[in-house]
BALOBA-1460 file (C-alpha; in Angstrom, 3 decimals):
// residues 140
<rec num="1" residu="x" x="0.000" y="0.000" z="0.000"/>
<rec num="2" residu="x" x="3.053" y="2.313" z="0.834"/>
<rec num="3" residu="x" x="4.285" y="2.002" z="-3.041"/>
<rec num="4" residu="x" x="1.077" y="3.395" z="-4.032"/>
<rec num="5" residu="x" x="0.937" y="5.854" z="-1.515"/>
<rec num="6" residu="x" x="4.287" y="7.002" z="-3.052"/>
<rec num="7" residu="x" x="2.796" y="7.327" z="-6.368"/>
<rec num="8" residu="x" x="0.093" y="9.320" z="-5.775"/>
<rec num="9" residu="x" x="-0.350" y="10.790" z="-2.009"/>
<rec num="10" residu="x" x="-3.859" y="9.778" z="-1.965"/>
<rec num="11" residu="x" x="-5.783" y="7.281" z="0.246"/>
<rec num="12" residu="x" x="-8.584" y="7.273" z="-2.327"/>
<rec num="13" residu="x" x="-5.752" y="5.987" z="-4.603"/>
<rec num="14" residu="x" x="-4.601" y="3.513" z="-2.472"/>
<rec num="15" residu="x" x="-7.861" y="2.247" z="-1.824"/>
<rec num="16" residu="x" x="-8.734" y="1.674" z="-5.497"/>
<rec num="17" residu="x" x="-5.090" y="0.238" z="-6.190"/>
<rec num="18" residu="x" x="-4.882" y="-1.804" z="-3.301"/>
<rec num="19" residu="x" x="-8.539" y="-2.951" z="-3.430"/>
<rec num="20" residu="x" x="-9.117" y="-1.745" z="0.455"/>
<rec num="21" residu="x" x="-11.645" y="0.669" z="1.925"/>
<rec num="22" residu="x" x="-10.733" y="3.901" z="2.091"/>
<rec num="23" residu="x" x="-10.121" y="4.326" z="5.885"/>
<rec num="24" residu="x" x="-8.153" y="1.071" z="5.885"/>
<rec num="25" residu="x" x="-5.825" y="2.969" z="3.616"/>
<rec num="26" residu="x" x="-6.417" y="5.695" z="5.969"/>
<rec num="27" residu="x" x="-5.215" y="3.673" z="9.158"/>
<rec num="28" residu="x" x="-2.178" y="1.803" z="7.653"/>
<rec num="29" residu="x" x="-1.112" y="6.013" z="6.561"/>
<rec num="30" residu="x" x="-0.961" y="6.938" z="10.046"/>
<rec num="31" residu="x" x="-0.181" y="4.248" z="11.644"/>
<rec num="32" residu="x" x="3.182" y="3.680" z="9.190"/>
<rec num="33" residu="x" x="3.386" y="7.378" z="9.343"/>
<rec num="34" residu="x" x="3.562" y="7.339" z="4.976"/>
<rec num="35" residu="x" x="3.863" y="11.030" z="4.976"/>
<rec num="36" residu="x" x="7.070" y="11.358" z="7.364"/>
<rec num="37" residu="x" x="8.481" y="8.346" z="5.047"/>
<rec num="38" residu="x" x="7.934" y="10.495" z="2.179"/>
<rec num="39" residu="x" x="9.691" y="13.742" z="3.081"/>
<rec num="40" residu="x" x="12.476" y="10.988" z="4.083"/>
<rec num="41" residu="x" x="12.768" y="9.315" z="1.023"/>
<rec num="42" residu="x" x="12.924" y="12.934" z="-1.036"/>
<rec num="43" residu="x" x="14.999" y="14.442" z="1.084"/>
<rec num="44" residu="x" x="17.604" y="11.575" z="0.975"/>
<rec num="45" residu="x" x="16.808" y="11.608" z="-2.899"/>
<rec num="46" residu="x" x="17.748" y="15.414" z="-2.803"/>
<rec num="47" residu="x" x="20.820" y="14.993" z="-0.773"/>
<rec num="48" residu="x" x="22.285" y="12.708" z="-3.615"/>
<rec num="49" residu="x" x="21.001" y="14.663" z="-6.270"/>
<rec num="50" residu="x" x="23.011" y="17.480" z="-4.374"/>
<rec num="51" residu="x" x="25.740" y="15.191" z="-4.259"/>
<rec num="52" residu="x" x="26.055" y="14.462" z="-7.264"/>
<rec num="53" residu="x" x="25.760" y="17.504" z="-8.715"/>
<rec num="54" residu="x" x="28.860" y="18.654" z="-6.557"/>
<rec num="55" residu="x" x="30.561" y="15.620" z="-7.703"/>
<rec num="56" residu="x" x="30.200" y="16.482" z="-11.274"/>
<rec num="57" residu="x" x="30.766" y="20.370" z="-11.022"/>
<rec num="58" residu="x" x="34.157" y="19.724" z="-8.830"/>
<rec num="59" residu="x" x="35.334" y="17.522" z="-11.911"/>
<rec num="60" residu="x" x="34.317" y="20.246" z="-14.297"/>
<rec num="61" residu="x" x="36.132" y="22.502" z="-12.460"/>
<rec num="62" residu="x" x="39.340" y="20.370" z="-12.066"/>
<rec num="63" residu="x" x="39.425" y="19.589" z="-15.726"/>
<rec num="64" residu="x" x="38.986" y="23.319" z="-16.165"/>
<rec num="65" residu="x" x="41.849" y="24.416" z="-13.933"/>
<rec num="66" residu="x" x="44.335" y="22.038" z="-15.408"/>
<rec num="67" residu="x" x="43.765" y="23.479" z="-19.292"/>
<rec num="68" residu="x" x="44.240" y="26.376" z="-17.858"/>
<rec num="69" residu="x" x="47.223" y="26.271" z="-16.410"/>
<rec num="70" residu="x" x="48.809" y="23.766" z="-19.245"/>
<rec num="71" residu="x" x="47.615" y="26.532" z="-21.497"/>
<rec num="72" residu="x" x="49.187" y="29.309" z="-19.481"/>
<rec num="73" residu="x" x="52.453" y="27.460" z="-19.103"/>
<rec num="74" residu="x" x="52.611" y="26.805" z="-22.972"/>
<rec num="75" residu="x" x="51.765" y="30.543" z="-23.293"/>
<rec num="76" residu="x" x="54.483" y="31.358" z="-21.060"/>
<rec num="77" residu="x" x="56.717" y="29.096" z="-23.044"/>
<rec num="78" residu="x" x="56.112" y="30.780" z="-25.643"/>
<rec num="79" residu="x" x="55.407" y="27.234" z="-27.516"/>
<rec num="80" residu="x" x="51.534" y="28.230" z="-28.676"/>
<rec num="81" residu="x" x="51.118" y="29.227" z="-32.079"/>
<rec num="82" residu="x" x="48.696" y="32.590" z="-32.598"/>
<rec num="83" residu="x" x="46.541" y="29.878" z="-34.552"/>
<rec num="84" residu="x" x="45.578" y="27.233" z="-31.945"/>
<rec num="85" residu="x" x="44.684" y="29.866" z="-29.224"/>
<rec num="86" residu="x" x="42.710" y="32.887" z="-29.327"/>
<rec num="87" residu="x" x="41.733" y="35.334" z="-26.835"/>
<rec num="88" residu="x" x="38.151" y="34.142" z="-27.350"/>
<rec num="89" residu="x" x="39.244" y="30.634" z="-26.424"/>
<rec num="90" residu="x" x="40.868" y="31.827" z="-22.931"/>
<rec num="91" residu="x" x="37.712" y="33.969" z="-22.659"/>
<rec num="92" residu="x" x="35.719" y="31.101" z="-22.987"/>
<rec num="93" residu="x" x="37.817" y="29.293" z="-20.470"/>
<rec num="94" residu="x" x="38.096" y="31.984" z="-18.214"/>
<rec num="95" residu="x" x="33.960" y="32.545" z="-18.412"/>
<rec num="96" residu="x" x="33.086" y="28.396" z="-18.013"/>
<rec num="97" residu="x" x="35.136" y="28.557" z="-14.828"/>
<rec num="98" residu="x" x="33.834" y="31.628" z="-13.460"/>
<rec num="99" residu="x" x="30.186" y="29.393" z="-14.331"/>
<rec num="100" residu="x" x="31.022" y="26.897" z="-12.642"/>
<rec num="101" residu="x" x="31.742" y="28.382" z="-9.962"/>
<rec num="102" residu="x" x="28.509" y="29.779" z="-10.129"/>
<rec num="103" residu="x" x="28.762" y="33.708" z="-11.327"/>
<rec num="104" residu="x" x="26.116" y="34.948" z="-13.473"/>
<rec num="105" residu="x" x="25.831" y="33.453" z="-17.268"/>
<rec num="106" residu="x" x="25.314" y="36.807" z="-18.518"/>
<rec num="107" residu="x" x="25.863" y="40.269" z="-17.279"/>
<rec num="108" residu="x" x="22.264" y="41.425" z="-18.826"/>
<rec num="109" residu="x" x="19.365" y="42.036" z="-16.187"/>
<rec num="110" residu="x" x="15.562" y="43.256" z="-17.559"/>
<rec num="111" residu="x" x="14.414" y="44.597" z="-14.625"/>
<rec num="112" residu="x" x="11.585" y="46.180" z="-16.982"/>
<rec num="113" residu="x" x="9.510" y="47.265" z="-19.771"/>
<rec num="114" residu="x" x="11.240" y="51.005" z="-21.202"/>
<rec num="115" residu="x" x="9.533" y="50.565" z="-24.331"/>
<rec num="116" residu="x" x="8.240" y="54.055" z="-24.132"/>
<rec num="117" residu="x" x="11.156" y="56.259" z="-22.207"/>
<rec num="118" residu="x" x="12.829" y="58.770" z="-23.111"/>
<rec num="119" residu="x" x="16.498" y="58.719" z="-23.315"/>
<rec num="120" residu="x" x="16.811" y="61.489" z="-20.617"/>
<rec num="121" residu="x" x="14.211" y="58.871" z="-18.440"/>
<rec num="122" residu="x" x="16.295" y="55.897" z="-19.264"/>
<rec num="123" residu="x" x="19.813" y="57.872" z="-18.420"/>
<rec num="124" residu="x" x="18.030" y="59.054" z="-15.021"/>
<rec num="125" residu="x" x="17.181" y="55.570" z="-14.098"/>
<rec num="126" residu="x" x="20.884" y="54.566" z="-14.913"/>
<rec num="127" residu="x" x="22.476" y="57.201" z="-13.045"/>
<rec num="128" residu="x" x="19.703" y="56.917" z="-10.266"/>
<rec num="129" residu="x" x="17.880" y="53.900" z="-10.207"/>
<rec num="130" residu="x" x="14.641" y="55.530" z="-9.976"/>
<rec num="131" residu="x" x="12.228" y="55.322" z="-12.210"/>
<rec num="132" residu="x" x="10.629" y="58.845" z="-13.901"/>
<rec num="133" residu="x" x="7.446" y="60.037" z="-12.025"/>
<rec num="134" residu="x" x="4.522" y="60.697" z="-14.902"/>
<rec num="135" residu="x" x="1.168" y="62.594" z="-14.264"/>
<rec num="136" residu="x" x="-0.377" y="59.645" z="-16.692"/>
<rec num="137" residu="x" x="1.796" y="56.934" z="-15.010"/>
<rec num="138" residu="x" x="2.428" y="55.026" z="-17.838"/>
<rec num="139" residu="x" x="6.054" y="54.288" z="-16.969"/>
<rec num="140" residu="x" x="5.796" y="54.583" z="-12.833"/>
């Protein structure tokens, strides 16, 4: 009864699944305390979900730091040619790193619409960070 408890937290569920009334599924729920198993079971899923992720991102990042400095010892070596590494690739490098370590993808934020500013409204809010004050207040 537990298994079908876990796939749908329902007694009524249980009850048609199992073939048992309703507050036998009922009883066997509090008396095996399903609910508290529940949380258990998804917390413990979540801590190895967690886990792993960790896992995976610490091996990214390893792999990541020893390119990097291979690459910056064969730069220093002098023994890369302009044609197998750019400034874009150590960009790139420099940018999945900083990812994975978890800084922002992008440096763009919408914060929201300024389809109908003005420039002199839109520099205001830059210098400011308040937004223009309208009679009609369209843009407040």
């Amino acid at each position: 009864m537990f298994t079908a408890y876990a796939e749908r937290q329902s007694v009524e569920h249980v009850a048609a699944k199992c073939g048992v009334h309703h507050a036998t599924a009922r009883r066997y729920k509090l008396a095996d305390r399903w609910d508290e198993r529940i949380a258990n079971v998804r917390a413990k899923a979540q801590r190895e979900a967690d886990y792993t992720l960790a896992a995976a991102m610490a091996q990214s990042l390893g792999l990541i730091r020893v390119f990097k400095e291979k690459l910056s010892a064969a730069i220093s070596a002098k023994s890369v040619k302009p044609s197998e590494v750019t400034i874009a690739d150590l960009e790139r490098l420099v940018r999945l790193e900083a990812y994975v370590l978890g800084a922002a993808e992008s440096r763009h934020e919408v914060i929201g619409r300024f389809n109908d500013w003005t420039e002199t409204e839109l520099e205001h809010y830059a210098r400011t960070g308040e937004r223009p004050t309208r009679s009609s207040g369209s843009a407040a």
